[in-house]
C-alpha positions as CSV (number, residue, x, y, z in Angstrom):
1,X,44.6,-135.4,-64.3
2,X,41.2,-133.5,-65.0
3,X,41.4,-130.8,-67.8
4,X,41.2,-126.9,-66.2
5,X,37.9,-125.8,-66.1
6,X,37.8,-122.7,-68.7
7,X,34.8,-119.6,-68.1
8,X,32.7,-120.0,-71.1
9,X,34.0,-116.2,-74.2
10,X,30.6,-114.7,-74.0
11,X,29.1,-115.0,-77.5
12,X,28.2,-111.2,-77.1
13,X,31.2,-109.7,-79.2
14,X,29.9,-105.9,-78.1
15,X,30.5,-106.8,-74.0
16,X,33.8,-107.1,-74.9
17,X,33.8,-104.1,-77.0
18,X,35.4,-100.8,-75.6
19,X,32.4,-98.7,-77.0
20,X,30.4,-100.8,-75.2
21,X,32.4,-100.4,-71.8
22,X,30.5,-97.5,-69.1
23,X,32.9,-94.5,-69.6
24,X,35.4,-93.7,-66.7
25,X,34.8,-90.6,-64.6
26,X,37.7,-88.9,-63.9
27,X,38.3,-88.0,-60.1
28,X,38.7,-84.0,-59.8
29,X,40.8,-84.2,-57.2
30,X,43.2,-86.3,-58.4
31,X,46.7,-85.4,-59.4
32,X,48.3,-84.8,-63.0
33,X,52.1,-84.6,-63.5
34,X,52.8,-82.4,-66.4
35,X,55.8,-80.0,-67.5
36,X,56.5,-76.8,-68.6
37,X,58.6,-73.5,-69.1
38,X,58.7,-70.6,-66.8
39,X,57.6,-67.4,-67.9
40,X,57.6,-65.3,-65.0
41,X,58.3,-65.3,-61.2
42,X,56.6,-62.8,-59.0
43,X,55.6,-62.7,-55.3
44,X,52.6,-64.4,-56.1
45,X,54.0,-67.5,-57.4
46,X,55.6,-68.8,-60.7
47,X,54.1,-68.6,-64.1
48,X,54.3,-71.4,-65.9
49,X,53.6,-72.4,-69.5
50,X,52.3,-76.5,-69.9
51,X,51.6,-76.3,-73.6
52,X,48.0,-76.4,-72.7
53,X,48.0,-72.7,-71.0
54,X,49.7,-70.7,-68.5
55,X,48.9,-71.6,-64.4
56,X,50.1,-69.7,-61.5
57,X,52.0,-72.4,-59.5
58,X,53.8,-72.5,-55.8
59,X,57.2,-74.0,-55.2
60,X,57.0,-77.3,-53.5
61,X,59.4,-77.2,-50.0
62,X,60.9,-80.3,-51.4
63,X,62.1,-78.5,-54.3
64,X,65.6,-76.6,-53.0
65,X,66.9,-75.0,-56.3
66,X,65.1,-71.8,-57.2
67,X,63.5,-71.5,-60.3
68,X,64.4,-69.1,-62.7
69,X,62.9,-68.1,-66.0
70,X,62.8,-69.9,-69.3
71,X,63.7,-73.3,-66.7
72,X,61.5,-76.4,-67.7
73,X,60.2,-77.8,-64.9
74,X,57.9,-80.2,-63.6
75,X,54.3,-79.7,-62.2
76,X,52.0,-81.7,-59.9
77,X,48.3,-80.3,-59.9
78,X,44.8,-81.5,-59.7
79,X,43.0,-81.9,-63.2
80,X,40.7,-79.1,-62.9
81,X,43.0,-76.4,-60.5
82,X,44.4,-74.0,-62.9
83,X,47.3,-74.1,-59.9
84,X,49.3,-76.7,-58.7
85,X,52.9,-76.8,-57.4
86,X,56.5,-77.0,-58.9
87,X,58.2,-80.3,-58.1
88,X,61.4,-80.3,-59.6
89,X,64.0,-78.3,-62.2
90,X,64.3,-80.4,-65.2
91,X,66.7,-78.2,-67.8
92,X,68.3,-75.1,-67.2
93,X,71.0,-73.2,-69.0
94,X,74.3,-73.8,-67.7
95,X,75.5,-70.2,-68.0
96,X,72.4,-69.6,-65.5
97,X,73.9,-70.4,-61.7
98,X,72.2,-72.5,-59.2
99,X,70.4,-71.8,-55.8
100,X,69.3,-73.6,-53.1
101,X,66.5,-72.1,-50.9
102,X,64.2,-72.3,-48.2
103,X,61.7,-70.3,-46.9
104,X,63.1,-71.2,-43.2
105,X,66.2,-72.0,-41.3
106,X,68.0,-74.6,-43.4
107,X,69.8,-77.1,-41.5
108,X,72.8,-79.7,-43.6
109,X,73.5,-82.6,-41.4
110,X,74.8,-86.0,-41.1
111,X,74.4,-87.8,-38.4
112,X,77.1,-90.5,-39.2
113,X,79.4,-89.1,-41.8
114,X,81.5,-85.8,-42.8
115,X,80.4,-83.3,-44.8
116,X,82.0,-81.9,-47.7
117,X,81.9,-78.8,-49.9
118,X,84.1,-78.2,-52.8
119,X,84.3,-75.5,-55.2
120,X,86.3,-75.7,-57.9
121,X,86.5,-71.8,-58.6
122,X,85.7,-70.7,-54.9
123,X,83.8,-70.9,-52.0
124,X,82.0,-67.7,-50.7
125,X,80.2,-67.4,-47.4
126,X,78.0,-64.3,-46.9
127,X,75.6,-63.2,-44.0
128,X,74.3,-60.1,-42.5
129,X,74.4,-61.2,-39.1
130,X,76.5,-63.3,-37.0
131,X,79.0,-66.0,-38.6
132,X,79.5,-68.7,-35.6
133,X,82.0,-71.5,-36.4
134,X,82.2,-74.6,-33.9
135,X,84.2,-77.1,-33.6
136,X,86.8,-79.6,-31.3
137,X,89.5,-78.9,-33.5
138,X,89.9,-76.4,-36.8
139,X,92.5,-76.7,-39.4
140,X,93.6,-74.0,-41.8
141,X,95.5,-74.8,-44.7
142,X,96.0,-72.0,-47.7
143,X,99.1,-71.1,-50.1
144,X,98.1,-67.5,-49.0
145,X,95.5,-65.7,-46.5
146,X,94.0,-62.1,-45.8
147,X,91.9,-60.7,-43.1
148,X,90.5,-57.8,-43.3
149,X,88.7,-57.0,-39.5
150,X,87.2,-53.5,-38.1
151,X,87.7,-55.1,-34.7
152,X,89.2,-58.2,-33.8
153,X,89.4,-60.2,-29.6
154,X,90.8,-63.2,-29.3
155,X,91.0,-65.2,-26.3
156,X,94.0,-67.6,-26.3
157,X,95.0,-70.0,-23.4
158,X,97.6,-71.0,-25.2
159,X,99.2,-70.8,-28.5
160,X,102.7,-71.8,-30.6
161,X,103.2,-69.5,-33.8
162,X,106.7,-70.4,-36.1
163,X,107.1,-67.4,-38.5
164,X,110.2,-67.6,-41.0
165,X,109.3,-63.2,-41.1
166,X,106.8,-61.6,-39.4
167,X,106.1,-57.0,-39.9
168,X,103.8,-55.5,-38.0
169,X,102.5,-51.7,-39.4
170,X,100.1,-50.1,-36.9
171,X,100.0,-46.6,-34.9
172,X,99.7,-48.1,-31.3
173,X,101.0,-51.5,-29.8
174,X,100.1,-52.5,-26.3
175,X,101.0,-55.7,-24.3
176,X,100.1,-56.4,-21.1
177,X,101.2,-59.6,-19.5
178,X,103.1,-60.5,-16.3
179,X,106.1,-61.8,-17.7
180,X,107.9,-61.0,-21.3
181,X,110.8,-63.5,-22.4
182,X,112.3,-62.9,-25.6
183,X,115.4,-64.8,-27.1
184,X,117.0,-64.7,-30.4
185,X,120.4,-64.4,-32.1
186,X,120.5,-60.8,-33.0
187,X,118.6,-57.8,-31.9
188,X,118.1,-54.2,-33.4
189,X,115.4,-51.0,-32.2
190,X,115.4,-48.6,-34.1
191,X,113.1,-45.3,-32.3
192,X,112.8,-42.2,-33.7
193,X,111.7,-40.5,-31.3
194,X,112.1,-40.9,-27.1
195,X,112.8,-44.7,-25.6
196,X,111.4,-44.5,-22.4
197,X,111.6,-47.4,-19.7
198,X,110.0,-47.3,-16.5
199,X,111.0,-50.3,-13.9
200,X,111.7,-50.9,-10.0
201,X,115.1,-52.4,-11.3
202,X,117.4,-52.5,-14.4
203,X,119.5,-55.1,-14.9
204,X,121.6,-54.8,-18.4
205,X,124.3,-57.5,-18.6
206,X,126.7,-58.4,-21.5
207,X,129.2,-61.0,-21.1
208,X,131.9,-58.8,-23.7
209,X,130.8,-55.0,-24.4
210,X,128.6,-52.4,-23.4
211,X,128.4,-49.3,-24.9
212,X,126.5,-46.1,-24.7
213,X,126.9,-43.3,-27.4
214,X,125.5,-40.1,-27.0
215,X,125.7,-36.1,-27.8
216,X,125.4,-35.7,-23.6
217,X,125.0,-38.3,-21.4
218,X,123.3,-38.1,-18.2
219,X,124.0,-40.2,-15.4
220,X,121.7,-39.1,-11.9
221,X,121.8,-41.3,-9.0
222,X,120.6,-39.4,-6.2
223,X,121.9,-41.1,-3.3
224,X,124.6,-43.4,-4.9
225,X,126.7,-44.0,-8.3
226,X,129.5,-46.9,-8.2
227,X,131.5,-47.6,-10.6
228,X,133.5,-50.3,-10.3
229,X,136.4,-52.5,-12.7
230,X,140.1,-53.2,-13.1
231,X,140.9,-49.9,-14.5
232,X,137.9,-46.6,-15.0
233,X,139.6,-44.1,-17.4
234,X,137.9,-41.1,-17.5
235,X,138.6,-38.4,-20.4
């Protein structure tokens, strides 16, 4: 088997030398990754300290979480723009709270999976406009719940509600439906003022006692009043 042919060490020791080599220009617009603390935040972007001086810096739109002062982050910059833009957080203080932001509409989705937010102290959901939830079916589950609503419309094709108690306070209840059924064990009104009931027929019936209590009692029928049983007293 024939030896490997070897290239010849140049007997020149100073080509191989690194004083010897052609220095390397550096391309200006190439990038640098380098971190740092922030100082400030203003409309104009984020100052930012990188040990070597303070640059005026843009967020990146990849980077979510807002910066906030005394954060280290990291920076990506050309070598000789006294700019650049922030990539990422790094370090913050965890007393400091996170958030996520974007100069546009923000949109969270997963095409084949759920999503899930969790809060172990809370969840809070704030806007100044319109709060539209969507779905094929909503579920509702909480030891306890309040609403609080200056106006409120529902529209309800059908619904099923089982209350062990249920007290309604309010000044002025209206219901307008076409037919009213209501069945339970015991019944009690108590109106302070006038019971009024307006119908084209009454029909009261009671399969042991009716009675009717009053001061006066007024009875006007003004064509006909029957009474009729196995015995009327009168007296």
């Amino acid at each position: 088997m024939p030896a490997p042919k070897l290239d010849p060490v140049p007997s020149d020791r100073s080509a191989a030398s690194p004083a010897a080599r052609p220095a390397q220009t550096v391309d200006a617009g190439a990038l640098v990754q380098r971190h740092g603390r922030v100082k400030a935040i203003s409309e104009d972007g984020i100052l930012v300290d990188d040990g070597a001086g303070t640059r005026l810096v843009r967020q990146a739109t990849s980077c979510l979480l807002e910066p906030l002062v005394g954060d280290l982050v990291l920076l990506v910059a050309p070598v000789r723009d006294p700019g650049g833009h922030l990539l990422a957080v790094l370090e913050r203080d965890s007393t400091q709270a996170a958030t996520l932001s974007a100069p546009g509409d923000l949109v969270l989705a997963t095409p084949r999976g759920r999503l899930s937010v969790r809060g172990a102290q809370g969840i809070e959901l704030h806007t100044d406009k319109t709060l539209d939830l969507r779905a094929d079916e909503a579920r509702l589950q909480a030891r306890s719940g309040k609403f609080f609503l200056t106006e409120c419309a529902a529209v309800i094709r059908t619904m099923f509600a089982s209350l062990t108690k249920f007290t309604h306070v309010g000044e002025l209840l209206e219901l307008l439906v076409d037919v009213v059924r209501q069945r339970s064990e015991h019944s009690t009104r108590v109106i302070a003022g006038t019971d009024q009931t307006q119908a084209s027929d009454i029909d009261h019936k009671a399969s042991n006692n009716v009675q009717i209590r009053s001061k006066r009692t007024i009875v006007d029928g003004r064509e006909v009043v029957k009474l009729d049983g196995g015995q009327i007293h009168l007296g």
